[in-house]
MARVEX-24509 format. One record per residue: y, z, x of N, C-alpha, C, O in turn; chain. Coordinates in pm, whole numbers. Each point is the difference from the previous one (the first is absolute). Layout:
BEGIN
      n.Y      n.Z      n.X     ca.Y     ca.Z     ca.X      c.Y      c.Z      c.X      o.Y      o.Z      o.X   nuza
        Y        Z        X        Y        Z        X        Y        Z        X        Y        Z        X      A
...
REM end
This chain:
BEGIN
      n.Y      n.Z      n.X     ca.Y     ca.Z     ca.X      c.Y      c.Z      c.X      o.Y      o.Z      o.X   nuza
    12526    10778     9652       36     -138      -25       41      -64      131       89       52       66      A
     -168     -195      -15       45      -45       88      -61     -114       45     -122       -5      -16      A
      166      -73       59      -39     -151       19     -137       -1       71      -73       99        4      A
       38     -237       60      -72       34       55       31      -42      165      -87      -25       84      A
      233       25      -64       93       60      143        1      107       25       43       51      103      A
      -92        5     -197       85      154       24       93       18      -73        5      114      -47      A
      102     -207        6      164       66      -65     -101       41     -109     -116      -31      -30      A
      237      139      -30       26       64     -119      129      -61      -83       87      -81       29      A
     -126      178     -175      129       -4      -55      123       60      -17      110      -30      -46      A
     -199      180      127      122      112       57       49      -58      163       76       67       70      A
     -118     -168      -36       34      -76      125      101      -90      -15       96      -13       76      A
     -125      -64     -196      106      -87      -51      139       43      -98      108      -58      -13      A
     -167      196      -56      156       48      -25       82       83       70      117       29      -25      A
     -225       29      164      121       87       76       79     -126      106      113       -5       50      A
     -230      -85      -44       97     -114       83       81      -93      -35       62      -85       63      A
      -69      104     -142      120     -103     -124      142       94      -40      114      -44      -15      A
     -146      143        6       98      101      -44        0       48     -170       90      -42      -72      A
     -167      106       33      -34       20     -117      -41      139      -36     -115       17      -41      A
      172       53       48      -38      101      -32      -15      112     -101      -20      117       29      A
       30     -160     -134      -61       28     -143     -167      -10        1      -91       78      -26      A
      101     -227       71     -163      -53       10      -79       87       91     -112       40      -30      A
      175       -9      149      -56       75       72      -60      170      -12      -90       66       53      A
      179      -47     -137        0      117      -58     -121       37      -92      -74       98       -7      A
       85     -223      -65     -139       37     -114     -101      -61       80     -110       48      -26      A
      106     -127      106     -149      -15       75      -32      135       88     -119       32        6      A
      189       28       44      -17      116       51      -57       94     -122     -122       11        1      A
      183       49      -94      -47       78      -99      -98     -103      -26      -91       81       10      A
       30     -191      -35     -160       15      -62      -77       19       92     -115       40      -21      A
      161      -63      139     -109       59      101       31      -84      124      -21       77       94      A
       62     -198      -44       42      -85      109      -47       48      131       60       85       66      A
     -190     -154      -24      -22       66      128      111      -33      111       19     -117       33      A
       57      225       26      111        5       89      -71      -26      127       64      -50       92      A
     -194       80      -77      -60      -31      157      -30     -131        5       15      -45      114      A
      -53      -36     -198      -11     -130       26       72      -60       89      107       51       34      A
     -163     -199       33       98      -14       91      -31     -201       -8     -118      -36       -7      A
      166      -11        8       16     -151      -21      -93      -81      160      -87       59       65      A
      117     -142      -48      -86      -65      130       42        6      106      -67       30       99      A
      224      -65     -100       47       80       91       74      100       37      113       -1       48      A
     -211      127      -85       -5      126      -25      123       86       -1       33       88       78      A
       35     -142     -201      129       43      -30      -72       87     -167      -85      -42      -77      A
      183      203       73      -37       18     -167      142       -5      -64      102      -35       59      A
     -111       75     -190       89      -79      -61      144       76      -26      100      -45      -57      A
     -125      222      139      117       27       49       91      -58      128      112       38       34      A
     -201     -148       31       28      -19      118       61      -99      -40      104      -33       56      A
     -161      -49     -176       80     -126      -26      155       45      -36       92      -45       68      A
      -66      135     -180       83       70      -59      154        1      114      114      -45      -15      A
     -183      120      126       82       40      117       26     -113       37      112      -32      -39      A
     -170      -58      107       40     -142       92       94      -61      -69       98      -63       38      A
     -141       90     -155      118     -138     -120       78      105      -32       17      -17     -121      A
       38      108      149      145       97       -8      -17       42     -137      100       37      -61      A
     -216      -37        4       47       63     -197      -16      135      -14      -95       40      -67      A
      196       61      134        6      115      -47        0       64     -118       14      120      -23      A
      -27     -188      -31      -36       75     -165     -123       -9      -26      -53       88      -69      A
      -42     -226      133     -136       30       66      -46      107       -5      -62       67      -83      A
      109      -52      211      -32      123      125        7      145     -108      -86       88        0      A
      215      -91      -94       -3      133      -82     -110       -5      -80      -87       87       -1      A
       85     -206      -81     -133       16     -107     -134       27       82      -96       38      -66      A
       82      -53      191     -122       71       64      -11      218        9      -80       92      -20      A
      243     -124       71       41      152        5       15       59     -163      -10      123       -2      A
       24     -162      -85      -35       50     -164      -77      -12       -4      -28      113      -39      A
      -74     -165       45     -160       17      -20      -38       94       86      -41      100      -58      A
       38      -95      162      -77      146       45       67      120      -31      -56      109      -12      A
      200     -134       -2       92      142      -71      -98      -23     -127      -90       84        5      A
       77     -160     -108      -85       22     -121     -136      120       27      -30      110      -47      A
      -31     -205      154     -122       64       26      -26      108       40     -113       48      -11      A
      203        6       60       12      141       59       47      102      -71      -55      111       -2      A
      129     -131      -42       14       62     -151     -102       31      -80      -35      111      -41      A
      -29     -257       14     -156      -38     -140      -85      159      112      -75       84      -49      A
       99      -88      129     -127       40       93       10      166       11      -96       76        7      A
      216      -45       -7      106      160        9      -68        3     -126     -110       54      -15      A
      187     -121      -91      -50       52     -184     -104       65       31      -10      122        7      A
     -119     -251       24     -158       74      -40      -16       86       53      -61       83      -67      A
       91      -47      181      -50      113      111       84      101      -73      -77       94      -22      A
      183      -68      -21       63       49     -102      -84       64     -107       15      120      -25      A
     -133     -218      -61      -15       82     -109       84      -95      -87      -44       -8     -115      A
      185      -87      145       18      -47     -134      -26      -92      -92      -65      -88       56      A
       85       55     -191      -72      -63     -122      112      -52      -27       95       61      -49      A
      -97     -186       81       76      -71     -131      -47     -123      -49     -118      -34       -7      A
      237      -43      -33      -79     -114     -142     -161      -80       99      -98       51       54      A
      143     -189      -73      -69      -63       21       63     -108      151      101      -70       12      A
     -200       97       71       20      -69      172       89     -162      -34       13      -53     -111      A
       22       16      206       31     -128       10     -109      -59      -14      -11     -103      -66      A
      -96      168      133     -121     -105       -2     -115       16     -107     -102      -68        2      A
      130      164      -94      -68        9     -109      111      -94     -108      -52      -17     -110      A
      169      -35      120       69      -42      -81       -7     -133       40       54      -82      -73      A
     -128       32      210       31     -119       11     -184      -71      -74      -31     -107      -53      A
      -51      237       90     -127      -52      -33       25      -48     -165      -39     -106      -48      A
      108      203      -19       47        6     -155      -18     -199      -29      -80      -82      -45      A
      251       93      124       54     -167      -21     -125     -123       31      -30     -100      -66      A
      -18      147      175     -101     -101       46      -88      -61     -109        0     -118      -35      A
     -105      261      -32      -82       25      -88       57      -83     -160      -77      -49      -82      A
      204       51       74      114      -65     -110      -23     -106       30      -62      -62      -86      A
       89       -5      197       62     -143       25     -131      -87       69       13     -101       68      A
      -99      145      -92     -138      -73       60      -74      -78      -88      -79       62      -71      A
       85     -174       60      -53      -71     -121     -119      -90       -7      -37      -65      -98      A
      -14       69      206     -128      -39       38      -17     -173      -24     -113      -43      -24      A
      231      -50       33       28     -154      -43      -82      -72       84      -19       27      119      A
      -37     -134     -191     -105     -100       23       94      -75      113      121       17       -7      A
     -178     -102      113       71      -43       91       82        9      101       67      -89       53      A
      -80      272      -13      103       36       82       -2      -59      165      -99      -59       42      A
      190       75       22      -14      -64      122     -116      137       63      -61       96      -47      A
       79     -160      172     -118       84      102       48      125       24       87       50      -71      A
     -119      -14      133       52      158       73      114      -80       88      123        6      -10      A
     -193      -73       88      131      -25      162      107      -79      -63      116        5       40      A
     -160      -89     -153      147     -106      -47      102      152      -92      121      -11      -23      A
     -172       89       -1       91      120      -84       52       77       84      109       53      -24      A
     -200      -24      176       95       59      103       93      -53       37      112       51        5      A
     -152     -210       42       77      -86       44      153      -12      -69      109      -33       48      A
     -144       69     -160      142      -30      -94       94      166      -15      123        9       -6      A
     -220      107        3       45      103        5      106       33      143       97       76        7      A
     -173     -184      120       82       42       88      121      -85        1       80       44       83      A
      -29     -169     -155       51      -67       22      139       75     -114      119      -13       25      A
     -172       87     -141       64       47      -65      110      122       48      112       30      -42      A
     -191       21      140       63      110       79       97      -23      123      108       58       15      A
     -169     -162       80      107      -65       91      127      -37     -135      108       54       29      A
     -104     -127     -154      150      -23      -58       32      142      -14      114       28       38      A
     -185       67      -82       49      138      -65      -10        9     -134       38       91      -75      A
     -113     -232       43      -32       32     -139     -102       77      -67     -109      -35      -44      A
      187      179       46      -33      119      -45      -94       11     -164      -73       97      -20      A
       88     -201      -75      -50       24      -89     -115      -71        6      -91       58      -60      A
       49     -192      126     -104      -60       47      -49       51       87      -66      -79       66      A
       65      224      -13      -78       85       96      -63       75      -93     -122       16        5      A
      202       42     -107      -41      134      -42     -156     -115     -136     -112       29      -41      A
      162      -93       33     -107      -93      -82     -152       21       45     -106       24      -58      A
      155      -48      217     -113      -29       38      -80       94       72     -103      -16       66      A
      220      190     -111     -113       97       39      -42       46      -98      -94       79        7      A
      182     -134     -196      -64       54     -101     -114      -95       17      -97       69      -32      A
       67     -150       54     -110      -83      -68     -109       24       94     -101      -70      -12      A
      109      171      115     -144       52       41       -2      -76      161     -100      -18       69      A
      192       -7      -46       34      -60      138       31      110      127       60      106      -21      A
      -86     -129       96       47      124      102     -123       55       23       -8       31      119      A
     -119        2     -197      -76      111        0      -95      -13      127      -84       86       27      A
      106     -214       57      -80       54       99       31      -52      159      -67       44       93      A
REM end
């Protein structure tokens, strides 16, 4: 997800200070290498604007991942992934409505949702099949 500057919406909630939002854009997938125009990424934003809790929800996500990553190499089984539970919700909440905006006016708003931190107007818009590319 990302304009067509470059920002993101993991750009706009680590630089805003939001980090819930940040968190679940990371778990659906948030490309972390991305980098805006002037080639800042959105841990960098995180850091400049002092939001250390930012900075942690970057450091819990790869503690997540490294872990997710130990399990398999592991051998272990359990329920169902974050990302098989998020495909779940998506697959739920996708309703296929006559008149939807474009792709870029739904990014556009997804990122604007994330700079406030409004966490439940993010997760909307990765159930509804947003994010996927």
């Amino acid at each position: 997800l990302h304009t067509s500057d470059g920002y993101t919406a993991l750009m706009g909630a680590a630089g805003k200070g939001h980090p819930a939002v940040v968190l679940r854009l990371l778990r659906a997938g948030a490309d972390t290498a991305v980098r805006s125009e002037d080639g800042k990424t959105a841990l960098q934003y995180a850091k400049e604007e002092g939001h250390a809790a930012c900075v942690g929800a970057f450091r819990q996500h790869i503690e997540e991942v490294t872990a997710s990553q130990r399990e398999a190499a592991a051998g272990g089984a359990g329920g169902a992934s974050s990302g098989e539970a998020a495909a779940g919700a998506r697959a739920a909440a996708s309703s296929g409505s006559p008149g939807r905006l474009s792709e870029e006016a739904r990014r556009l708003e997804a990122g604007i949702a994330a700079a406030r931190g409004d966490e439940a107007a993010v997760l909307a818009w990765l159930y509804s099949g947003g994010g996927g590319g």
